[in-house]
N, C-alpha and C positions, 0 to 999 in steps of 0.2 A: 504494500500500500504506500501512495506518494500524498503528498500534503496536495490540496486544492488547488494550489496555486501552480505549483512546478513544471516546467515544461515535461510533456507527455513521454523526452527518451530522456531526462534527466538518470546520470549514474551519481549524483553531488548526494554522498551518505546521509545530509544533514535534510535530502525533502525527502528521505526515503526513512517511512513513517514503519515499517515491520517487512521481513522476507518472512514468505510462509511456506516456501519450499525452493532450495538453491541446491543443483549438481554441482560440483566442483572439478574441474581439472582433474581428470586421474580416474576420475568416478568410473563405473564401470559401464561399457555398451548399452543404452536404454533398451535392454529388454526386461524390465522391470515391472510386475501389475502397476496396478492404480496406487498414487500416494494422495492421504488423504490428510487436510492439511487443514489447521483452523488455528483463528487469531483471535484474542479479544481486540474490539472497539471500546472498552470502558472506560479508557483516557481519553480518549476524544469525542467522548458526549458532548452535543451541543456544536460539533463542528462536520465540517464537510471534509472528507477526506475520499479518495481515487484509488480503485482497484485497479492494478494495470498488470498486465502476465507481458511477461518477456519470455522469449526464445531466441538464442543463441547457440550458433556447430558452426563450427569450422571444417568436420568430419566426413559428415554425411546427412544423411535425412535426419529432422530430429524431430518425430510426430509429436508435438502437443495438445491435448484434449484437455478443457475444464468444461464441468459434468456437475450438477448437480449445486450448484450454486444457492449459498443459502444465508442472510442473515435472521438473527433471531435477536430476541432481548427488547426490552420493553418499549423502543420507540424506530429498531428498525420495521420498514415497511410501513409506517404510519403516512397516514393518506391515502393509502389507498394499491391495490395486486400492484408488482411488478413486470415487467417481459422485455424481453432481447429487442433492441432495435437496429437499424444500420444507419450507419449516418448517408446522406446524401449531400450534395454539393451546396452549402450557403449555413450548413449547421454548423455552430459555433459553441464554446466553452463559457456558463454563464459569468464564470468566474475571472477567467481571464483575456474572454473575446476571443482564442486562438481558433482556426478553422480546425476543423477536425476533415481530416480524409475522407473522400468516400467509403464506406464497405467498412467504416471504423463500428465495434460491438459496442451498443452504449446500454446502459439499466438502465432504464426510464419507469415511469409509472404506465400503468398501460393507460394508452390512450394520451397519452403527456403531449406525444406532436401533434395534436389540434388544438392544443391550449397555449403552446407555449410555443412564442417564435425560434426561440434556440435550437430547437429540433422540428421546426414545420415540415422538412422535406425527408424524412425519418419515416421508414419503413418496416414495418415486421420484419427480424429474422425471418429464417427460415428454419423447419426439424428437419435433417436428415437422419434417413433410419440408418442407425451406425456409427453418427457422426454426432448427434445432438445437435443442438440449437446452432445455427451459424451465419454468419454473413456472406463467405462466401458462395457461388452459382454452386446448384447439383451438381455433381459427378457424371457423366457420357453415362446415359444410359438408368439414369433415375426418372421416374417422371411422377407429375402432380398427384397426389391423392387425397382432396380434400383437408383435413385440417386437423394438426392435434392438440388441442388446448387453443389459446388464438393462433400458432403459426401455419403457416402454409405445409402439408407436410409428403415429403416427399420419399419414396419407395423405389426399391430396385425392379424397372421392369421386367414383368413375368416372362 
């Protein structure tokens, strides 16, 4: 997690608010299950604070999946369901104006981009089966199947 403010690839230790899961140099070949990783927020109640996943190889392919995403505790989620969105072109950080990328994965509240100009042009993820929730296009050879939960959800064709 990065302080609110921080640029989005900041490495400066001092906006880098907790790591909740780092390989190191040496580590062994990612053929490793699922690591399942949790932080407290209870220092920074009352503040705005940025979930951001990094991946870095130098090596080879370095598959990263985050699955199941979840805050709890007495005042996360408050307002109102969360869901996956994707940025599109003119959405912005409210905090520090910065454009965000297309195809960038933001948490919003559902329904947030017809309220809020910061994310107007903000779309549903999408679920792919296998893949979970994601911004990026299906894979060659997935196609549409209706919907699971609000995303669009998509299925390996028969």
């Amino acid at each position: 997690m990065i302080k609110s403010t921080a640029a989005r690839d900041t490495l400066d230790p001092s906006d880098i608010l907790a790591t909740i899961f780092d390989s190191q140099t040496g580590s062994p070949a990612f053929t490793q299950s699922w690591v399942t990783g949790t932080a407290s927020l209870a220092a920074y109640a009352g503040q705005t604070v940025t979930f951001r996943a990094v991946a870095v190889n130098d090596q080879s392919c370095l598959p990263v999946w985050i699955d199941d995403l979840t805050l709890s505790g007495s005042t996360a989620g408050s307002g109102g369901d969360r869901a996956g969105y994707c940025s599109a072109a003119g959405d912005t950080n409210p905090f520090t104006g910065e454009a965000y990328a297309a195809g960038t994965f933001l948490d919003l509240l559902y329904g947030q981009p017809s309220t809020d100009p910061h994310w107007a042009n903000a779309t549903l993820a999408n679920y792919v089966v296998g893949r979970g929730i994601t911004c990026d296009p299906p894979p060659a050879g997935y196609i549409l199947s209706g919907a699971r939960g609000p995303y669009p959800n998509w299925i390996p064709q028969p």
